[in-house]
Each structure stands twice: as structure tokens, then as C-alpha cells.
C-alpha positions in Angstrom: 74.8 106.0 181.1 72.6 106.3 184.5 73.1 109.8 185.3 71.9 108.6 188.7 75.1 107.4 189.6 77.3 110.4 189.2 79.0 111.1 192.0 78.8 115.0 193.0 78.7 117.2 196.0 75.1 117.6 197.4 76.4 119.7 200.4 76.1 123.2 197.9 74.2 124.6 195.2 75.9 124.0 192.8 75.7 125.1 189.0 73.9 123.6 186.4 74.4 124.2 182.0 74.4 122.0 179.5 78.2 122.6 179.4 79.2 121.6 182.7 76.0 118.2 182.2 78.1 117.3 179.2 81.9 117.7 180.8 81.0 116.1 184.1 78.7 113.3 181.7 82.7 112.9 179.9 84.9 112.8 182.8 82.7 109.8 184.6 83.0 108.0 180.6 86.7 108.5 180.8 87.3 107.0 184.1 84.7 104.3 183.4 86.6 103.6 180.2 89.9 103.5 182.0 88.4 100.9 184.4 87.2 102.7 187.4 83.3 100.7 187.3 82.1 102.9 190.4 82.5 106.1 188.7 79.3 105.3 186.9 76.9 102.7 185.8 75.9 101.9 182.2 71.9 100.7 181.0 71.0 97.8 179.7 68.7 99.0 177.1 66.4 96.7 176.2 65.4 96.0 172.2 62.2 97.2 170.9 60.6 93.6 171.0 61.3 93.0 174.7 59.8 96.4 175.4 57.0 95.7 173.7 56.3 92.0 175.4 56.3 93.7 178.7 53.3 96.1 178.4 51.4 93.0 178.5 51.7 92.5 182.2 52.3 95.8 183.2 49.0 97.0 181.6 47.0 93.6 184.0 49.1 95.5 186.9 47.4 98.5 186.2 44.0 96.8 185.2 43.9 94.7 188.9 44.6 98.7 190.5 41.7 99.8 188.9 39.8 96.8 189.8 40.4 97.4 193.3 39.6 100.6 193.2 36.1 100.0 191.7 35.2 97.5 194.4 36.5 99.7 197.2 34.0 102.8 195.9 31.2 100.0 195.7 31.8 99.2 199.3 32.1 102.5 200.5 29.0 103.4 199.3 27.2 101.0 200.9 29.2 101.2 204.1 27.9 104.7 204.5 24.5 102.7 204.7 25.2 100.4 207.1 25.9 97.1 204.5 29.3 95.6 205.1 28.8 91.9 203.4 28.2 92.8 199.9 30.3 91.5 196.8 30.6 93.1 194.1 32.5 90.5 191.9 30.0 88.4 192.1 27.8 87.2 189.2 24.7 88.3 190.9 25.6 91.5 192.0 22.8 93.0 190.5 20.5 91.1 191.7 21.9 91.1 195.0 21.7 94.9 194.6 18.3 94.9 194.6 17.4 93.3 197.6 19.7 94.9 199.9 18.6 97.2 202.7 20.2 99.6 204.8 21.1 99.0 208.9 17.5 100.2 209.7 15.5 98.0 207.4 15.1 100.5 204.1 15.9 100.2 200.6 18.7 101.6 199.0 18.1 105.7 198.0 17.8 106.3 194.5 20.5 107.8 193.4 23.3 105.7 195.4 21.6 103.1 193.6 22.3 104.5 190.4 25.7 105.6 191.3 26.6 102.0 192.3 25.5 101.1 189.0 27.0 102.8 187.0 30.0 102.0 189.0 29.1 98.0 187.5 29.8 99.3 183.8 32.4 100.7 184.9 33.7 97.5 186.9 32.4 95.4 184.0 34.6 97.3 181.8 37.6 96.2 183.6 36.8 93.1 184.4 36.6 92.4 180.5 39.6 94.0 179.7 41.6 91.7 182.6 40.4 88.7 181.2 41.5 90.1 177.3 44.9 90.3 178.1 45.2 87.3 180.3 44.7 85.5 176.7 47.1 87.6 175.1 49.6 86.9 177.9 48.7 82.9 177.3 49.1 83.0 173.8 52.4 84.5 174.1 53.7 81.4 175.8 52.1 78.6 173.8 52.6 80.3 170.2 55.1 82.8 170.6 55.7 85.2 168.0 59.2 84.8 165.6 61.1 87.4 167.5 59.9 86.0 171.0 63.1 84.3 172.1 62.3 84.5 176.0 58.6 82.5 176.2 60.5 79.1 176.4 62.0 80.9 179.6 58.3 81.3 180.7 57.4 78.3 179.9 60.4 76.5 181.5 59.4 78.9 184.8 55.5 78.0 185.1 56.5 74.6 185.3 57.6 74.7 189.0 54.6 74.7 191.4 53.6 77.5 192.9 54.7 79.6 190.0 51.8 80.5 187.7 51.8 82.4 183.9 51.5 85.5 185.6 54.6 85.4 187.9 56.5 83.5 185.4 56.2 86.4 182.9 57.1 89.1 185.2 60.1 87.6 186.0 60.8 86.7 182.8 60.1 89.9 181.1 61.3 92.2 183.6 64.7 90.6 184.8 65.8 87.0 184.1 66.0 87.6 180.4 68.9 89.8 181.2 73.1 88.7 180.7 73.5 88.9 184.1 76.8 87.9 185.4 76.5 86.3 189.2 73.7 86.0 191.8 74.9 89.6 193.1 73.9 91.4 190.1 70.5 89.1 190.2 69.6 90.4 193.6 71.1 93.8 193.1 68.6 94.3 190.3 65.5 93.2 192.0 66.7 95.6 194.8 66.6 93.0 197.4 70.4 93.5 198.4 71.0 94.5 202.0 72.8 98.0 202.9 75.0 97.7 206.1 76.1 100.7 207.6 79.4 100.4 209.7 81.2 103.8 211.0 83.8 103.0 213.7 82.0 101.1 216.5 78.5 101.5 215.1 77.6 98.7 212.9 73.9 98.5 212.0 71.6 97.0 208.9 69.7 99.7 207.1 67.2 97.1 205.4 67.3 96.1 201.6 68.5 98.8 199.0 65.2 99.2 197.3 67.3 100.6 194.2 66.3 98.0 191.8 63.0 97.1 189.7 60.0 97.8 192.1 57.5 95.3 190.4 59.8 92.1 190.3 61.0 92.7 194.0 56.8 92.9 194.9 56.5 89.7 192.8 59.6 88.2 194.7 58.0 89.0 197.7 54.8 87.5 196.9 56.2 84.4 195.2 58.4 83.7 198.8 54.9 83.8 200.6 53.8 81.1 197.9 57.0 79.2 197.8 56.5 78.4 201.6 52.9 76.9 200.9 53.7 75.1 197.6 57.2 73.7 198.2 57.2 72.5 201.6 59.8 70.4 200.5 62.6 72.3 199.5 65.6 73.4 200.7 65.0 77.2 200.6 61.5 76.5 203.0 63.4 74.0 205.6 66.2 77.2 205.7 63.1 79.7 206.3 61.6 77.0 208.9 64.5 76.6 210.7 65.5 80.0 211.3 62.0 82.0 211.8 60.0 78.4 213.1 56.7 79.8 214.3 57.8 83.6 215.1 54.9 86.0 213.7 55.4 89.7 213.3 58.3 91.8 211.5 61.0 89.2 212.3 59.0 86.7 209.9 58.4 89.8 206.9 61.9 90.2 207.0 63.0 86.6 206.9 60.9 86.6 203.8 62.2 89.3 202.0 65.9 87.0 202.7 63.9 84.0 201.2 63.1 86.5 198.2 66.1 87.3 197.6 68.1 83.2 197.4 65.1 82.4 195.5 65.7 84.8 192.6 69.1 83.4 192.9 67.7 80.5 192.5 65.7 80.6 189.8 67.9 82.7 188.1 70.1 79.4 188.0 67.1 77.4 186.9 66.4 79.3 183.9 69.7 79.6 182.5 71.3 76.4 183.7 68.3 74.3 183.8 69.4 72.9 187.7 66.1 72.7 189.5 65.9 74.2 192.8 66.7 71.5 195.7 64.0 69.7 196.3 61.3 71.7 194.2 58.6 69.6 192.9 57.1 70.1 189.3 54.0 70.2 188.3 52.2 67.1 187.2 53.1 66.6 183.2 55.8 69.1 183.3 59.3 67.3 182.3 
């Protein structure tokens, strides 16, 4: 049970024991047992295998943060200098290290320069480990593992273009491997659901709930911006087209997150039902 979705008085301080947890915990079970859904919502626990294929992914999430974050602190550093053009994922970087100079024509002070290097083992370090489980995450798709039931699902997903391993797992892993019953429970999950707010004569949009998984709504979000470039074609971009056309600005972000959300839907369909999106076009060998 998602003690989140208890219903109680947040007016008043209330009390709080272990005896009154457990007696309000069997009241919502009761009603919920007696039919009343919205007195409380029940987990989807997921088994110990599917738990375990997702720390794949999550761990690159974490890996690509702390990649950024390297490259930042390089470029800081030498901002404070007066160099604004130098790349530190580059192959060279050491070399190009070497021959920089600051915005008055001197070389770099000792220690920054030993600062920034260390800050290269460091980024080195990370870059390695990115690229270590980028082969794990492969492997799981072309010689999945016994209890591995959902890396046909992948596989069947990274087939459409403009969907790569990487996005195909997430939303694999984190959603679509789910018994989900209808499109509203797909987009509820992913958060992308709007909440209207109507009181008498005041009817206004609030935006999207945001209650659902954070990192397959940011993959949703990126995958519409993609979707838009790769698909051209399809009936989900001539929708988008035809109701944003070439408006820029918030107007455009939010038609997106809309496009997010029937895309999900869509491939939601796609992975259980096999009917490909209309008009999406596969990628060369994939049947």
C-alpha cells in the first residue's frame, strides 16, 4: 500500500503512534477491499530480477552527472584564466593542456595545472566506467540472461528510428514492462497527465501531475524532441506540426510534453501489441 495516498486532514496537527499508523493503514484496506479504489493505491512491487536489470541504466544516469560535472570544474578553472574554447573530452586534452595560455599571453600557473590534472584521472575514471556499462547494457539485449523476459521488449523498441539501446532500456525497465491496463494508467505513470483545476467559474490548467516516474517522463521528453527529427513522417509529428507550426518559446515545450505523453501511449501499444506507430519508419534490417 502507498501510504502516500491516504487521505487525512492536513489543516491540524494531528497525532501520530504506531496504533493510530496501523488503524488508519486498516480502514483505507477495508474500504479498498470493499471497492472504493480512491481510498488508496496499491504498489506494483517489482521481482528481484527486474530490480536488479535496472541499476544498469540508472548507474550510466548517475555516471553521465558526474561526467558533467568533471568537465564543468575543468572549464571553470580555466575560465577564471581567461580560456573559454578548451575541451576536455577530447583525446588530446593533455596535450592541448600544455599549450594553452591565459587572456594575457602566459602559461598556465602551476598548481591549476596540476589541479586540472588530476581532475583528468578523475574524468578518465568516469569516462571508463561509462563505456563498461554501455557493454553490459548491450549484452543484456543480444544474450539476455534465463530470467530476462523483457530484452525482446528492448529489442523490439530500438528497432524504431530515433530510439537507441539507451532509451529503449529505460523505458523498458522502468515502465513498459508493467500489466498496465489502458493508455491512462501509461501516462499517469510517467507523470505526464494533466491536472485541471475547475471551482465554479474558474477553470484553469495547472500543468502535468509530475506524480509519476521522474526519469522515464525526462526520457519521454527527450525522445519527443528526437521523434520530431527522426520521424518526420508520422502521424504524431504532422499532429505536433499542425498545431505548434513554427511557434518558438513555452507554447512549443508544452506542446511537446503533449507529444510525450500520446507517444508513450503509443509505444506502449507497440510493445505489447506489436501495431507500429502510424507512419514510423524502422530502421534499415529491422523486420
Amino acid at each position: 500500500m502507498d501510504p502516500g495516498s491516504l487521505q487525512m486532514d492536513c489543516r491540524v496537527r494531528r497525532a501520530k503512534t504506531d496504533r493510530l499508523d496501523a488503524a488508519m493503514l486498516r480502514r483505507a484496506l477495508m474500504a479498498w477491499c470493499c471497492g472504493d479504489r480512491a481510498a488508496c493505491h496499491m504498489v506494483q512491487v517489482p521481482s528481484v530480477e527486474r530490480e536488479d536489470a535496472r541499476r544498469t541504466h540508472r548507474e550510466r544516469q548517475r555516471l553521465i552527472t558526474a561526467r558533467v560535472q568533471h568537465v564543468n570544474r575543468i572549464k571553470g578553472l580555466l575560465a577564471t584564466q581567461g580560456v573559454h574554447d578548451y575541451l576536455p573530452l577530447r583525446r588530446d586534452r593533455r596535450e592541448c593542456l600544455a599549450e594553452l595560455r591565459t587572456g594575457d599571453g602566459r602559461a598556465l600557473p602551476p598548481c591549476l595545472r596540476r589541479e586540472i590534472e588530476r581532475e583528468f584521472l578523475r574524468l578518465k575514471l568516469v569516462l571508463e566506467q561509462i563505456v563498461a556499462v554501455e557493454a553490459e547494457r548491450d549484452t543484456a539485449m543480444t544474450a539476455p540472461g534465463a530470467n530476462d523476459g523483457d530484452a525482446a521488449k528492448v529489442a523490439l523498441l530500438a528497432k524504431l528510428g530515433g530510439i537507441g539501446t539507451e532509451l529503449a532500456t529505460v523505458l523498458v525497465r522502468e515502465a513498459l514492462y508493467r500489466p498496465i491496463a489502458n493508455r491512462k494508467e501509461v501516462a499517469a505513470y510517467a507523470g505526464l497527465t494533466p491536472s485541471p483545476s475547475a471551482s465554479g467559474d474558474r477553470h484553469r490548467e495547472q500543468g502535468i501531475s509530475k506524480a509519476g516516474n521522474p526519469l522515464l517522463r525526462k526520457s519521454m521528453v527527450e525522445l519527443a524532441w528526437l521523434w520530431l527529427r527522426c520521424q518526420p513522417d508520422t502521424a504524431l509529428t504532422r499532429w505536433f506540426t499542425g498545431r505548434v507550426g513554427e511557434i518558438r518559446g513555452r507554447v512549443r515545450k508544452i506542446a511537446a510534453v503533449a507529444l510525450a505523453r500520446k507517444l508513450l501511449v503509443a509505444l506502449w501499444r507497440y510493445v505489447n501489441t506489436g501495431l507500429v506507430p502510424e507512419g514510423a519508419r524502422l530502421k534499415p534490417g529491422a523486420t
